[in-house]
C-alpha angles and dihedrals in degrees: 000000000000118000117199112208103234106157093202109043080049096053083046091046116028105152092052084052100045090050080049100046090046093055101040126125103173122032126210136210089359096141105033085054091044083046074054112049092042085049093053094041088053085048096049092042083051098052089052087046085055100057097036110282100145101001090100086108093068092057098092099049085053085110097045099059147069122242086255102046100049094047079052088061098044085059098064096044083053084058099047088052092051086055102040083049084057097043088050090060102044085050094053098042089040109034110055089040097053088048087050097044089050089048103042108023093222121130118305087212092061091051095054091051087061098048087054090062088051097043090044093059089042096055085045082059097048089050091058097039091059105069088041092059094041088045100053100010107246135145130242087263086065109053124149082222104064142023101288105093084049094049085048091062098049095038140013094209102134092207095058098044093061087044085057094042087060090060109079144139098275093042088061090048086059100049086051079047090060104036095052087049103050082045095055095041106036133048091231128137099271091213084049083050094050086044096056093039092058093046094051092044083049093048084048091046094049088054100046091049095052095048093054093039087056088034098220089142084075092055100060 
């Protein structure tokens, strides 16, 4: 069977594409769509760099520069945040699959084509999450979309706030992303292949807490 990579018709219809993706043997437009998706992820990252998403580090140079040397600076941040938005997106379609492919021997391609579907929710996220944070000036711990706002009113460890931030509605959907389509194209135990998708999400979410707690995303 040939199965043809097309990320909305298998969001509408994810029980036709799982039966398909289990029974592929040739897959189609896998690497333009995952060009794609890196590209749009970069692009998404950019626009956010434009209007002061990671620039907060600048802020307290505003005095110490010129007008053109701080917009020279901003310009640059405007770039890192182009390439962190790229390298995001290379790290969220790669590496899961590698570790999954390493742990179940089934076919890496598959496993990418899952990871699209997951990349493709969590740049989605992102998109709404722009204008919300330029708008009223949060960071990513405090989206209207995860945990964070609620962990913020019971503690005010940093830390745990961007954990929780981590931890959205679209996050989740991945996780339930992963987890259908290892079931459908692997013989594992389906409650061993839960608990290794919700350590590895653990694992993502750790990381990406700690970089934005520490804030070296904004650096690059």
């Amino acid at each position: 069977m040939i199965y043809r990579m097309r990320l909305f018709r298998g969001i509408l219809e994810p029980n036709t594409y799982l039966y398909q993706m289990e029974k592929a043997e040739v897959i189609r437009g896998l690497w333009v769509r995952l060009l794609l998706l890196i590209l749009a992820s970069g692009l998404v990252f950019f626009i956010g760099g434009y209007y002061g998403i990671g620039s907060e580090i600048l802020s307290k140079y505003i005095t110490e520069f010129s007008r053109s040397e701080f917009e020279t600076y901003k310009l640059f941040v405007i770039i890192g945040q182009f390439i962190w938005g790229i390298f995001y997106a290379a790290a969220v379609l790669f590496l899961p699959a590698l570790i999954f492919w390493a742990l179940f021997e089934t076919e890496f391609r598959k496993l990418l084509v899952m990871q699209a579907f997951v990349l493709f929710f969590l740049i989605a996220e992102k998109a709404i999450l722009t204008p919300i944070q330029v708008t009223l000036g949060i960071g990513a711990e405090s989206s209207p979309l995860s945990l964070g706002v609620i962990t913020q009113y019971i503690t005010d460890h940093g830390w745990l706030a961007h954990f929780s931030g981590a931890i959205s509605i679209f996050s989740v959907l991945g996780i339930v992303i992963q987890y259908k389509v290892l079931e459908a194209i692997t013989d594992k135990n389906p409650k061993f292949l839960l608990a290794i998708v919700m350590l590895l999400n653990l694992i993502g979410w750790g990381l990406e807490a700690t970089l934005s707690y520490l804030g070296l995303e904004k650096l690059i």
